[in-house]
C-alpha positions in Angstrom: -35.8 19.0 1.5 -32.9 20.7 3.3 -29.4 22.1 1.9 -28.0 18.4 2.4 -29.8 17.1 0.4 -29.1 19.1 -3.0 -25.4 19.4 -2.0 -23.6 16.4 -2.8 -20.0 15.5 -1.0 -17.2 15.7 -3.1 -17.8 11.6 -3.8 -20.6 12.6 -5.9 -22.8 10.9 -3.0 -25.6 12.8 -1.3 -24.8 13.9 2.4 -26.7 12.0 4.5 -24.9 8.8 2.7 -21.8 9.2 3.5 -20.6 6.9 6.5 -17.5 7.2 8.6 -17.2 4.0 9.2 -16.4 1.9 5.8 -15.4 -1.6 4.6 -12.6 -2.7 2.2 -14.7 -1.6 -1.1 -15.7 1.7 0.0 -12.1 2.2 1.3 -10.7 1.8 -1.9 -13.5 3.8 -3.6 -12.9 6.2 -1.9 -9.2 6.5 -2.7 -9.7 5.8 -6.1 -8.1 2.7 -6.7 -9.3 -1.4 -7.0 -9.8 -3.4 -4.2 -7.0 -5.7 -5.4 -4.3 -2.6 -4.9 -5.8 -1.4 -1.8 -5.4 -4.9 -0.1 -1.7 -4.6 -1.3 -1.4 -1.2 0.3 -3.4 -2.4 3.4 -0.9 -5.2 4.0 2.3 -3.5 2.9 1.7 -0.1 4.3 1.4 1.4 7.6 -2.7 2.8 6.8 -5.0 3.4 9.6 -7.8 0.4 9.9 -9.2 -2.0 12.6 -9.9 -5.6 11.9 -13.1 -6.3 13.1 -13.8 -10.0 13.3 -13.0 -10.8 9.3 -13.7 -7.9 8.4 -11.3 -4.4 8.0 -12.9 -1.4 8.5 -11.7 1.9 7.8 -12.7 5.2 9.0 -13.2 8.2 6.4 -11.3 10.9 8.0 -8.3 8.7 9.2 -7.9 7.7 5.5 -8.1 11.2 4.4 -5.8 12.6 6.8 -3.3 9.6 6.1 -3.5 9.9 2.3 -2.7 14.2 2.8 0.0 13.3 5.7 2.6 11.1 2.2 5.1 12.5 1.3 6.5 11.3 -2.6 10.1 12.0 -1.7 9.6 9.3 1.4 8.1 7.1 -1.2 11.0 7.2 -3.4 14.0 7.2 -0.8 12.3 3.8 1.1 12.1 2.4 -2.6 15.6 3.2 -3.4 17.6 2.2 -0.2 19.7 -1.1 -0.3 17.9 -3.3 2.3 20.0 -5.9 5.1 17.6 -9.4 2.7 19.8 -8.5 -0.9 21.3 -11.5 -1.6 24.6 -10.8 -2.6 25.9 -13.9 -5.1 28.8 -15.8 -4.5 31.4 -15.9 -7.1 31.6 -19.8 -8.8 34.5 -21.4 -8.7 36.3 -22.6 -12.5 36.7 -25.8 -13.0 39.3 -27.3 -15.5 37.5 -30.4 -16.2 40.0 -32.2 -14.6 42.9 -31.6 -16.4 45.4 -31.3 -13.8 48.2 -28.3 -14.3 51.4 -28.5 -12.6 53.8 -25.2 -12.4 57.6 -25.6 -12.9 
């Protein structure tokens, strides 16, 4: 038995288990979160993965690294800042029913 073995990683996995390489459900696993949000992040954000035939496939460290590289304060500003698609509404115009005023 060597030290890998009685030293789990900090997934709670023993060493030799962990892969680099890792689909959807071990992505999200391994950030913490259901599959359903991590497909929502996957699509919507800019996060490091390859589509492999019909299959996404993540590596370990890139996720790492791109999880520690956030920044909240960017998270915030992009959710706050008017974007070019608002629909503004245009003002309806009155009717009177038509009654028809005249003005001396």
């Amino acid at each position: 038995m060597t030290s890998a073995d009685n030293n789990p990683t900090s997934d709670g996995l023993p060493a030799e288990t962990v892969k680099d390489i890792l689909n959807v459900e071990e992505a999200a696993a391994l950030l913490g979160v259901s599959v359903k949000t991590f497909n929502k992040v996957l699509h919507a954000e800019d996060m490091p993965a390859r589509k492999i035939g019909r299959e996404w496939k993540f590596s370990r460290a890139a996720l790492i690294e791109w999880v520690g590289s956030g920044r909240a304060r960017d998270f915030y500003r992009e959710s706050h800042a008017p974007t070019h698609d608002t629909v503004t509404p245009i003002p309806r115009r009155q009717r009177t029913g038509g009654w028809r005023i005249e003005m001396d």
